[in-house]
VOGU-3710 file (C-alpha; in Angstrom, 3 decimals, decimal comma):
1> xxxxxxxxxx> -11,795/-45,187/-23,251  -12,552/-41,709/-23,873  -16,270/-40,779/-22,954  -18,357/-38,145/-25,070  -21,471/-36,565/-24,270  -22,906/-38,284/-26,996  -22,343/-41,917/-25,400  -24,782/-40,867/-22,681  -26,714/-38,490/-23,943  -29,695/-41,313/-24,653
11> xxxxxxxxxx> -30,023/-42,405/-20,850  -29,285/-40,981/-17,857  -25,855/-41,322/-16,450  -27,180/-43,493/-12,778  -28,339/-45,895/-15,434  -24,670/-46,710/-16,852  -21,655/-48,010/-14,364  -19,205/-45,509/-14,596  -16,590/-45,939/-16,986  -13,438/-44,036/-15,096
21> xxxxxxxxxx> -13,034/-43,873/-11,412  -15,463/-41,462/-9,816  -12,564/-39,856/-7,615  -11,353/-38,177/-10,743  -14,608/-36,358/-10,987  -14,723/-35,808/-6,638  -11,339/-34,339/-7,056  -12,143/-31,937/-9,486  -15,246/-31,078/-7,543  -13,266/-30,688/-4,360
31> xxxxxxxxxx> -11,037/-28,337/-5,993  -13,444/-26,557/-7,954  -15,428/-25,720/-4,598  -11,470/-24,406/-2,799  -10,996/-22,248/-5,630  -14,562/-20,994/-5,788  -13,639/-19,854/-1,792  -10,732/-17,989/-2,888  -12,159/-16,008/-5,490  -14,890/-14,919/-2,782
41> xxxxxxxxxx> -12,101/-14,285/-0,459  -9,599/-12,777/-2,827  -12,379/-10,567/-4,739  -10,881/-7,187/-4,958  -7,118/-8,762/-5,216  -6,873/-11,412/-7,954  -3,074/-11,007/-8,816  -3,064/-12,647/-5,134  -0,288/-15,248/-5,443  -2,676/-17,369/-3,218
51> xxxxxxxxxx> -5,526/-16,931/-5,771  -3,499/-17,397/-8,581  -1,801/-20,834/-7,194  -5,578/-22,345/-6,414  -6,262/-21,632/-10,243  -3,779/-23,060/-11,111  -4,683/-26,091/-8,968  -7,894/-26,220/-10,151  -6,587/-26,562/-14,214  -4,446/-28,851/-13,410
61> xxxxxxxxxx> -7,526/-31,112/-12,135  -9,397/-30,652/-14,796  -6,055/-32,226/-16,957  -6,369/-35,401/-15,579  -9,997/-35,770/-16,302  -9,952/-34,831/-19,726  -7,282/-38,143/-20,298  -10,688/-39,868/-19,182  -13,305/-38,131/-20,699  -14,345/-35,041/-23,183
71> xxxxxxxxxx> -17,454/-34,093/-21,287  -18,416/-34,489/-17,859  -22,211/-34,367/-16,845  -23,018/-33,625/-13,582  -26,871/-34,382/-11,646  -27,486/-31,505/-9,143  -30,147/-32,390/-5,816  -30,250/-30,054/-3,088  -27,383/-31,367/-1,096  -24,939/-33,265/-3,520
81> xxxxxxxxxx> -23,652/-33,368/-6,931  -24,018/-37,124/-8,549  -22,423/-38,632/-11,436  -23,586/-41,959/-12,400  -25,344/-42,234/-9,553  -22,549/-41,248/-7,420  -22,533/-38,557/-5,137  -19,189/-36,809/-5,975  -19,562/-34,002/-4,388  -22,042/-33,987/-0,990
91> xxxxxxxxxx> -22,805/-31,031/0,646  -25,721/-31,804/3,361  -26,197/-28,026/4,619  -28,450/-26,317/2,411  -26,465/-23,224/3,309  -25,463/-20,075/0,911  -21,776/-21,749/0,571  -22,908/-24,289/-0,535  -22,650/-24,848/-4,432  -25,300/-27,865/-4,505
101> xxxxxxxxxx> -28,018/-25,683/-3,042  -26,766/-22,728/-4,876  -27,478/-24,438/-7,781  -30,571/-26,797/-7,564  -32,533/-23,435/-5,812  -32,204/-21,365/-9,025  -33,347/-24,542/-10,781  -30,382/-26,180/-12,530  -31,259/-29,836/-12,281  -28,387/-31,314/-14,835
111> xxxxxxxxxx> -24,622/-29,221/-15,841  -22,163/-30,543/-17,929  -18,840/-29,161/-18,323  -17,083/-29,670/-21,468  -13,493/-30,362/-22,302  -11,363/-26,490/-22,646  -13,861/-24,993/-19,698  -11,154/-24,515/-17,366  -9,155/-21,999/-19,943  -11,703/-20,588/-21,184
121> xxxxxxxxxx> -14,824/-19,829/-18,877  -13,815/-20,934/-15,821  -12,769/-17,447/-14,245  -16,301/-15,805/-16,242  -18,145/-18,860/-13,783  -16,267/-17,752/-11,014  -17,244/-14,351/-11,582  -20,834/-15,235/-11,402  -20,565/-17,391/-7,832  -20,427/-13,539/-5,650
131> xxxxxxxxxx> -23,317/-12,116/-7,733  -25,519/-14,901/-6,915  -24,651/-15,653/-2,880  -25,306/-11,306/-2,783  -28,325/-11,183/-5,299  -31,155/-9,478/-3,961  -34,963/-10,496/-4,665  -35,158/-8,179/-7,743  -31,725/-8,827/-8,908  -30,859/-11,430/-11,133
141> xxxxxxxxxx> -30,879/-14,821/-10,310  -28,122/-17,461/-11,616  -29,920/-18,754/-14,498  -29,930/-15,113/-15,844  -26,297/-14,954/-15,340  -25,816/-18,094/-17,049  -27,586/-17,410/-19,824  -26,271/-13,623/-20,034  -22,649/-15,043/-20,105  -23,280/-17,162/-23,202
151> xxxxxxxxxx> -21,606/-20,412/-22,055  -19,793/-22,922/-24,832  -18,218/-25,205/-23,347  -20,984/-25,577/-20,112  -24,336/-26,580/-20,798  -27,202/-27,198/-18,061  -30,693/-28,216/-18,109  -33,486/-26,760/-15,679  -36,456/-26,865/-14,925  -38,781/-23,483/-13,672
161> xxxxxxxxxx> -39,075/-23,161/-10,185  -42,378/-20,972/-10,340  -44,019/-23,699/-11,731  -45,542/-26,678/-10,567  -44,469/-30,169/-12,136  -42,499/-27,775/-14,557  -40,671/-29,467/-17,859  -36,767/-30,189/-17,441  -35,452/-27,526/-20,008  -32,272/-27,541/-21,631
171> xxxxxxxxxx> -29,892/-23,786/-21,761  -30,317/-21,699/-24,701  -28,272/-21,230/-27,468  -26,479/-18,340/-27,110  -28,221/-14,947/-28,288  -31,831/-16,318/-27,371  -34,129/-15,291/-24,848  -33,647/-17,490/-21,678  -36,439/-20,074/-20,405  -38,052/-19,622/-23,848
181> xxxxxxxxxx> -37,391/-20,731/-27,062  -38,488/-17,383/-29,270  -35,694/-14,689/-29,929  -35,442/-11,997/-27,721  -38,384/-9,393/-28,544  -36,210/-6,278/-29,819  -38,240/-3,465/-28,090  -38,684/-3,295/-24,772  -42,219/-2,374/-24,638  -42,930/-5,216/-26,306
191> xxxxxxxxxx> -40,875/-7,460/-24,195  -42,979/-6,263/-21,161  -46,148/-6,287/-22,682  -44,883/-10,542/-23,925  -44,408/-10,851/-20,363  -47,791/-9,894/-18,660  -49,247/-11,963/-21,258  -47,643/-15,184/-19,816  -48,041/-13,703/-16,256  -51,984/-13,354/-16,913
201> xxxxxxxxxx> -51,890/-17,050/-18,949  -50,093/-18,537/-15,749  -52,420/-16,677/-13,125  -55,287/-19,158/-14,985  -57,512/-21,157/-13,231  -59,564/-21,191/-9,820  -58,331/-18,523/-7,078  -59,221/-22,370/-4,909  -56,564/-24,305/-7,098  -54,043/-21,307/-6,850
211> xxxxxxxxxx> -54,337/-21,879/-2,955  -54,116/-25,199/-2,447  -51,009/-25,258/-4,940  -49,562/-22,799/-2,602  -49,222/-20,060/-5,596  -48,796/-16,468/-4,159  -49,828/-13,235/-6,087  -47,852/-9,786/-5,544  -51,864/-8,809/-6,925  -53,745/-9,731/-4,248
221> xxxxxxxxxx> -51,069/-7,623/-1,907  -51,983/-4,274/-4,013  -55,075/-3,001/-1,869  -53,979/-4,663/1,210  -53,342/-1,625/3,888  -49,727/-2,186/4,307  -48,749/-2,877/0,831  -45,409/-1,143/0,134  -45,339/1,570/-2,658  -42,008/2,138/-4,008
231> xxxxxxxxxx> -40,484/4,834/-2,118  -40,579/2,719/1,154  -39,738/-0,344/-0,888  -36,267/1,631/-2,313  -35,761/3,015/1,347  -35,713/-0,283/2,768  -33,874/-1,704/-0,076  -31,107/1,403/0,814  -30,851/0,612/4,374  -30,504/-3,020/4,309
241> xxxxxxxxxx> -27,986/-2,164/1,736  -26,542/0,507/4,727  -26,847/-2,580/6,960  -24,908/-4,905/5,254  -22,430/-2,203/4,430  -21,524/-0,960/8,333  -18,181/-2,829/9,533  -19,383/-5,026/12,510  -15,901/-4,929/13,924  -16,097/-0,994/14,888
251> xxxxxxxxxx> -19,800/-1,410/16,925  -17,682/-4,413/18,890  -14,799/-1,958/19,551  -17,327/0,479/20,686  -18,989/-2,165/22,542  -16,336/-3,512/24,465  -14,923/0,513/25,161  -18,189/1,258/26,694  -18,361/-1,798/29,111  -15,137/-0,856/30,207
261> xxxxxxxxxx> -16,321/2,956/31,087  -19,427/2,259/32,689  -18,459/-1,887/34,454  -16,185/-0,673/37,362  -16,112/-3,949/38,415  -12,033/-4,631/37,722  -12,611/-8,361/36,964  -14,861/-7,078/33,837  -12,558/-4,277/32,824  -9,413/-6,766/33,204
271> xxxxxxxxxx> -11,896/-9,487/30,973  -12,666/-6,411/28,361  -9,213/-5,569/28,223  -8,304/-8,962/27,377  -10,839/-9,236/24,662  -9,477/-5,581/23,415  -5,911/-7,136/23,199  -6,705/-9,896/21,415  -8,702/-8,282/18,875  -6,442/-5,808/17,801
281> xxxxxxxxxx> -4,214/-8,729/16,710  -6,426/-9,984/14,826  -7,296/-6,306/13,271  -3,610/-5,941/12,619  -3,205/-9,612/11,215  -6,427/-8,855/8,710  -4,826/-5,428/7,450  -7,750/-3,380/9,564  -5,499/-0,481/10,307  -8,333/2,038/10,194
291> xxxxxxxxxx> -9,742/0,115/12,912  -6,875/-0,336/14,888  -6,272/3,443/15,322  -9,911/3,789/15,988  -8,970/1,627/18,731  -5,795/3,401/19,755  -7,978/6,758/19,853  -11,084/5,680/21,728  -8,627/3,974/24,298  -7,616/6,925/25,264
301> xxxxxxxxxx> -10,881/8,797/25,290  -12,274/5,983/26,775  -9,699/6,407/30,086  -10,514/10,041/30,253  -14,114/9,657/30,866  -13,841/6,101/32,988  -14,113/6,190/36,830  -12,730/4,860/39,662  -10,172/2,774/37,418  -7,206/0,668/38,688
311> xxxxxxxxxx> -3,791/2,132/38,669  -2,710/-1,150/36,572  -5,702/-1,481/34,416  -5,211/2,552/33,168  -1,503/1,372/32,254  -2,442/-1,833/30,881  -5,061/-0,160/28,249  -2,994/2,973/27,980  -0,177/0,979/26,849  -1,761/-0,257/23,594
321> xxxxxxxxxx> -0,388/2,326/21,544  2,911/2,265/23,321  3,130/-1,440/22,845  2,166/-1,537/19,120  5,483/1,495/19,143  7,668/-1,212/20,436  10,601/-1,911/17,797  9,913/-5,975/17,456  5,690/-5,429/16,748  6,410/-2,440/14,302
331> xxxxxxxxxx> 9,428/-3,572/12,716  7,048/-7,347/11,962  4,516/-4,762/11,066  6,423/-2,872/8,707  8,044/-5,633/7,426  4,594/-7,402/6,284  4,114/-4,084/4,328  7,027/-3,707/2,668  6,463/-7,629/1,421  2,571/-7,195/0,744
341> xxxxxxxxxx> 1,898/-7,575/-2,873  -0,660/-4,614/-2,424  -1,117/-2,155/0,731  -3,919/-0,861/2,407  -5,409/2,573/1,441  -3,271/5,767/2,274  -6,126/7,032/4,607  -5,950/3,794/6,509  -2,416/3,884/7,342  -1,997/7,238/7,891
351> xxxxxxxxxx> -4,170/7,189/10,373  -2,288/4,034/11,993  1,151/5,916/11,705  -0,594/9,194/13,221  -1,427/6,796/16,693  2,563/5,957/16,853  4,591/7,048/19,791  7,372/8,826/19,911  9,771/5,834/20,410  8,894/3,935/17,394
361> xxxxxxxxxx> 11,174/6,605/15,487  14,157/4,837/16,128  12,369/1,989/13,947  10,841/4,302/11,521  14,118/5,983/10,425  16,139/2,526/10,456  13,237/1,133/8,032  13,210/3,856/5,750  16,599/2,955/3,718  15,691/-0,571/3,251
371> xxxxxxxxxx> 12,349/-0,037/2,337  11,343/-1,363/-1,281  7,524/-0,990/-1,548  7,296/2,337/-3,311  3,557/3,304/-1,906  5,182/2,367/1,586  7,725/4,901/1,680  6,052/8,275/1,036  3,989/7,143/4,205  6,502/6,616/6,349
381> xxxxxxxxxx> 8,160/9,419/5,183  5,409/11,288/6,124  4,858/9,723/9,429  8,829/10,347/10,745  8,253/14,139/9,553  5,412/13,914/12,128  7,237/12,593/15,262  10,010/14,004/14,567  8,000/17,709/14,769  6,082/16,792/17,681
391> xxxxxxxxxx> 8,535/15,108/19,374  12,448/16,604/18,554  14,301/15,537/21,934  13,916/12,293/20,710  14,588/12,628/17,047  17,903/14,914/18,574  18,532/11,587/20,602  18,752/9,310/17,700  21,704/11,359/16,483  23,635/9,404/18,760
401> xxxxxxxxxx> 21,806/6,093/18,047  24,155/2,898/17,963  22,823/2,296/14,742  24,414/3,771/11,766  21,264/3,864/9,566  19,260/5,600/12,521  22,060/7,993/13,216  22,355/8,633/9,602  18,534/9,262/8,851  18,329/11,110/12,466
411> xxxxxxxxxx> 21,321/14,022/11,050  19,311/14,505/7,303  16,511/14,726/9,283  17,194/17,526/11,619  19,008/19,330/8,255  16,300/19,541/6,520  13,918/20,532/9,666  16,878/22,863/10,633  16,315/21,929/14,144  19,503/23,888/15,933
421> xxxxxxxxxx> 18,473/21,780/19,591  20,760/18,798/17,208  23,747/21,068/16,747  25,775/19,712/19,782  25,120/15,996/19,521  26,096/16,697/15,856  29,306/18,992/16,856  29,982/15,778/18,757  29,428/13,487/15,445  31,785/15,653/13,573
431> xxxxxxxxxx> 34,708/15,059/16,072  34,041/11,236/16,663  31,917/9,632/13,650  33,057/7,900/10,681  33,565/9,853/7,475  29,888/9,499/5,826  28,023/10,512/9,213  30,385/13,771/9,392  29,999/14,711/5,886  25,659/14,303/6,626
441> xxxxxxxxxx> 26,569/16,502/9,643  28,608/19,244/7,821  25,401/19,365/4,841  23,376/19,696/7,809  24,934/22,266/10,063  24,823/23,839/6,428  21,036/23,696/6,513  20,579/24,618/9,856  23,084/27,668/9,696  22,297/29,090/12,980
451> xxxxxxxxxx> 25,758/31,070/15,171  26,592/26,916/17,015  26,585/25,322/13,615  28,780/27,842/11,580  31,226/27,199/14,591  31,127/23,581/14,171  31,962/23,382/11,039  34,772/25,833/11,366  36,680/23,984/13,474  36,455/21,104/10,802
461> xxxxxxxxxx> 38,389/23,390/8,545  41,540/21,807/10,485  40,084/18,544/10,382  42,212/15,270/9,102  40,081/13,992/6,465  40,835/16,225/3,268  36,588/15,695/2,256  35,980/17,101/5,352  37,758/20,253/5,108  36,964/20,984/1,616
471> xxxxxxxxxx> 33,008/20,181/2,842  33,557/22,445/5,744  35,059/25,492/3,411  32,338/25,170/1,017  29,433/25,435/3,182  31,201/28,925/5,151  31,801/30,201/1,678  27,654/29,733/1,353  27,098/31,124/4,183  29,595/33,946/4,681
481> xxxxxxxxxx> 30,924/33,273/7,840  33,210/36,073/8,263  34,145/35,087/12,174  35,929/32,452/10,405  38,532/34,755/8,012  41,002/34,247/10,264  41,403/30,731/10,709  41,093/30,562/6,937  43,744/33,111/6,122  45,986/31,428/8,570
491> xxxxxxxxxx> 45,413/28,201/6,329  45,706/30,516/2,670  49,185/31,246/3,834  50,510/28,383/5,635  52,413/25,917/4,120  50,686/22,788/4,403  47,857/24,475/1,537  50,498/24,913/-1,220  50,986/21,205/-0,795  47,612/20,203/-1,043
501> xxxxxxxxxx> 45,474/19,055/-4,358  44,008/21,504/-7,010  40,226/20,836/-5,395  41,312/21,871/-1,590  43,448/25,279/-2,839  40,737/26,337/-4,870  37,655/25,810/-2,142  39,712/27,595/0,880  40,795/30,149/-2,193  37,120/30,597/-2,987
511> xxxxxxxxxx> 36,303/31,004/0,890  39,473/33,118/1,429  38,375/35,699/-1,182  34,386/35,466/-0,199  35,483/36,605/3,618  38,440/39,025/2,878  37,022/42,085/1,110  40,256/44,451/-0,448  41,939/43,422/2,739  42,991/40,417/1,008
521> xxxxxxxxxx> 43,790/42,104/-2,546  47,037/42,685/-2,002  48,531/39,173/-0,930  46,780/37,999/-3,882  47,514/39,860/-6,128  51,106/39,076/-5,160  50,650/36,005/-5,764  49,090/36,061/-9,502  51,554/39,370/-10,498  54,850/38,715/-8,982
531> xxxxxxxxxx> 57,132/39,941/-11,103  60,103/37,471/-10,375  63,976/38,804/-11,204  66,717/36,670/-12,580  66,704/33,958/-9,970  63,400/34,524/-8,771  60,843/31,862/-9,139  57,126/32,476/-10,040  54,533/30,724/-8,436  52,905/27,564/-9,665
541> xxxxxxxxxx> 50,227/28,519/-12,091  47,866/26,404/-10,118  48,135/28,462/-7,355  47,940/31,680/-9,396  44,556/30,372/-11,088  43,428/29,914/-7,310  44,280/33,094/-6,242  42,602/35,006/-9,600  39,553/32,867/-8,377  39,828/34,587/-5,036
551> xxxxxxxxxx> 40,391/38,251/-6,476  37,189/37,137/-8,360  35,133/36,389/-5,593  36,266/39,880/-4,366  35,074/41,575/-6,789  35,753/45,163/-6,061  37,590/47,897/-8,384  40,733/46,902/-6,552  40,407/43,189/-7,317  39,469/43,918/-11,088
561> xxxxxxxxxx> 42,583/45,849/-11,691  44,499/42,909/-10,510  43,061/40,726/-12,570  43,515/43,543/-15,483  47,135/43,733/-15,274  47,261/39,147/-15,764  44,914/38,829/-18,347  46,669/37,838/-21,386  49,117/35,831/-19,161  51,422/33,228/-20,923
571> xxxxxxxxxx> 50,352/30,181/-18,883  46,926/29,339/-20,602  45,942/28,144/-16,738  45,996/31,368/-15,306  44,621/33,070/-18,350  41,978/30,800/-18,570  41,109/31,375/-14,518  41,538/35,574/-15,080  39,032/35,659/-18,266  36,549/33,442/-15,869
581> xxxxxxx> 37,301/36,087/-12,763  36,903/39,084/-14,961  33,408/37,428/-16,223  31,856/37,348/-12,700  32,191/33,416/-13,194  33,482/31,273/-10,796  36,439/28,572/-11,832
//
């Protein structure tokens, strides 16, 4: 049978015998009081997939009661929620969590929630729970709320807690004025001036009945010599406001620190410590990372200014940034980030990251490629620029790291901070690593540029790996190493160049003719002008665009001529390379 409010709405619902299984209802209750605990939790975060499942949870509750009943209407005491006489929902702590009390204090004495709440107003409901439990004396209170929020499908009946024996009163239609049944007076002056009207109507009788009935007047305060005027009302309003606002976990941080400077007694300080250690877990665990390098920073102050501590104690404390540095607690750390639907504040982190030690780079720079949270990475970004600067022995020591990733961040790294204190570990790279950590070392001895790493990368100018050598000639041609002509020309005219591809002539080519100057003009110029006789054979036009390319790079009076005396050349490759030469333009 399917249960309307009209079926009961003649007699109250302990005077039927209920016609569905009360556990339905409990159940709903149950659920509706979990989800009203993550909302308060979750406040600032409601894409939380924990949030979002308990919402879920709680519609899905409300499905199985509605195969019951359209309506369900609910009698509120202090301490329990009853329905047909049933208490469905018993809370016996008249506490601020509890949604009872919350309820029958404000004055709701009957609520009934109608089939469709839970898609439509639930979350707007929800939304009204914090506002209540937080409400100051002059805010408003929940019946306000309710009646500001213009309920359909929940209705509630009240009764005036001011007033003594007051009439159970049912909630007004939407647009009315609440706890009345008039329209809402449309200028404010007049609403005030309604108002003291009923105040002086209800302030009636003798000032003896008043007393016994245990009625108190804000009136009788006004000449008393400590009534409040409003200045020190609105100051005390701002600094319980202040109050409420401080973070209780710093003062215990501060707390604990200062029994550990002035207690030289070590079982205390070892006790303190303790406490200390097990806090910052939980600060770390709760995403208080402002906290925890508030910690980390006043440790250390803190050991400055203590006396007569314990060799081991000093360690122990001084440890705690060290230990939070460790690869296992950072990478866990780092890895609950990077998974976090939504991160702490930049400011907060940064000034976790800024209490790191040197030896969490290693973790740092191995995190950094695998990273996915996009607001993560500029951070730690930002926090290996900062070790690495203050620290470089060790960022030169990752270089050698056994892990690729490390090694590979390490080498960019000291590119782009052209540290030259990394040239031989990377000298040593060049020689031993696998072909993408030499190529990162050639861009970087690129970047750095200083007399070690131009010799470095000459000598890969004989290396094996054909990438190599063409990387190695293009970054001397940037920098016009000229102690390296020599080496070069040896490679321009030995053999092993004519057989190589088009890409590896042309970049020694291009580095042949940056070094050379007009000392070079003359080889190759022989080589794009030979003039062969009847068995002679030209050179390959290839080779002869290479060389044009050179004469280009030249660029003297000497090299133009050259390059004069081919243009118009039959072999459209070699013209093509000339006209480009001639142009100032590179092939």
């Amino acid at each position: 049978m399917t249960v309307t409010p009209e079926t009961v709405s003649d007699q109250g619902p302990e005077e039927l015998e209920p016609p569905f299984s009360p556990q339905l209802v409990a159940e709903m209750l149950r659920q509706l009081d979990k989800t009203i605990r993550a909302h308060l939790l979750y406040l600032n975060n409601h894409n939380n997939p924990t949030y979002l499942r308990s919402l879920e949870q709680m519609r899905s509750a409300f499905v199985s009661l509605w195969e019951e009943s359209d309506a369900v209407r609910l009698m509120v005491t202090d301490s329990a929620l009853e329905w047909y006489g049933q208490k469905v929902l018993d809370e016996p702590t008249k506490a601020s969590d509890s949604l009872p009390w919350m309820l029958f204090k404000d004055g709701l004495r009957e609520i009934t929630l109608q089939k469709g709440f839970e898609e439509t107003e639930l979350v707007e409901f929800l939304d009204i729970i914090p506002k209540v439990r937080r409400a100051l004396p002059n805010e408003d209170d929940l019946l306000t709320l309710l009646w500001e929020a213009e309920f359909t499908t929940l209705q509630y009946r009240y009764i005036d807690v001011g007033e003594e024996g007051a009439a159970l009163e049912t909630s007004p239609e939407p647009g009315r004025w609440p706890r009345s049944g008039g329209a809402a007076p449309d200028d404010p002056a007049e609403a005030i001036e309604e108002a003291k009207a009923e105040a002086s109507a209800s302030a009636g009788g003798s000032a003896e009945e008043q007393k016994r009935n245990g009625i108190v007047r804000m009136e009788d305060f006004d000449t008393t010599l400590y009534f409040l005027d409003e200045k020190e009302v609105e100051y005390l309003r701002r600094e319980t406001l202040r109050e409420y606002a401080t973070d209780l976990r710093r003062g215990v941080l501060d707390s604990l620190l200062d029994i550990f400077e002035f207690q030289i007694d070590p079982l205390v300080r070892a006790e303190v410590l303790s406490d200390i250690e097990a806090l910052m877990l939980h600060l770390l665990s709760a995403g208080q990372f402002a906290n925890v390098a508030y910690l980390l920073r006043e440790a250390s102050l803190t050991l400055e200014r203590a006396r007569e501590v314990q060799p081991e104690t000093k360690q122990r404390l001084a440890s705690l940034s060290a230990r939070l540095s460790e690869p296992a607690a950072l990478g866990q750390l780092l890895e609950a980030m990077d998974a976090a639907p939504t991160l702490p504040s930049s400011a907060d982190l940064n000034e976790l990251f800024v209490q790191l030690q040197p030896s969490s780079l290693a973790t740092i720079l191995g995190w950094l490629p695998r990273v996915q949270n996009a607001g993560l990475r500029p951070l730690l970004e930002a926090a290996a620029t900062r070790i690495a600067e203050s620290a470089t022995s060790e960022l030169v020591k990752l270089i050698a790291d056994p892990s690729r990733e490390v090694a590979l961040e390490a080498i960019r790294r000291c590119g782009a901070m052209r540290t030259a204190a990394g040239v031989p570990a990377m000298a040593r790279v060049l020689e031993q690593g696998d072909r993408e950590l030499r190529l990162a070392v050639l861009a970087a001895l690129g970047d750095i540029g200083s007399p070690g790493a131009l010799q470095a990368m000459e000598r890969a100018l004989v290396d094996s790996d054909r990438d190599i050598r063409v990387s190695a000639a293009r970054a001397l041609s940037a920098r016009q190493y000229r102690p390296a002509l020599q080496r070069v020309e040896a490679a321009v005219k030995g053999k092993e160049l004519r057989d190589a591809d088009r890409t590896e002539r042309l970049a020694f080519f291009e580095l042949y003719g940056t070094l050379c100057g007009d000392g070079g003009v003359v080889y190759l110029d022989g080589i794009l002008n030979a003039k062969g006789g009847l068995f002679a054979r030209k050179e390959d036009p290839e080779l002869r665009a290479c060389a044009a390319v050179a004469l280009g790079r030249i660029g003297s009076a000497a090299a133009r001529d050259s390059l004069q005396r081919a243009d118009g050349d039959k072999d459209v490759i070699v013209r093509n390379a000339v006209s480009r030469a001639l142009k100032g333009g590179a092939q």
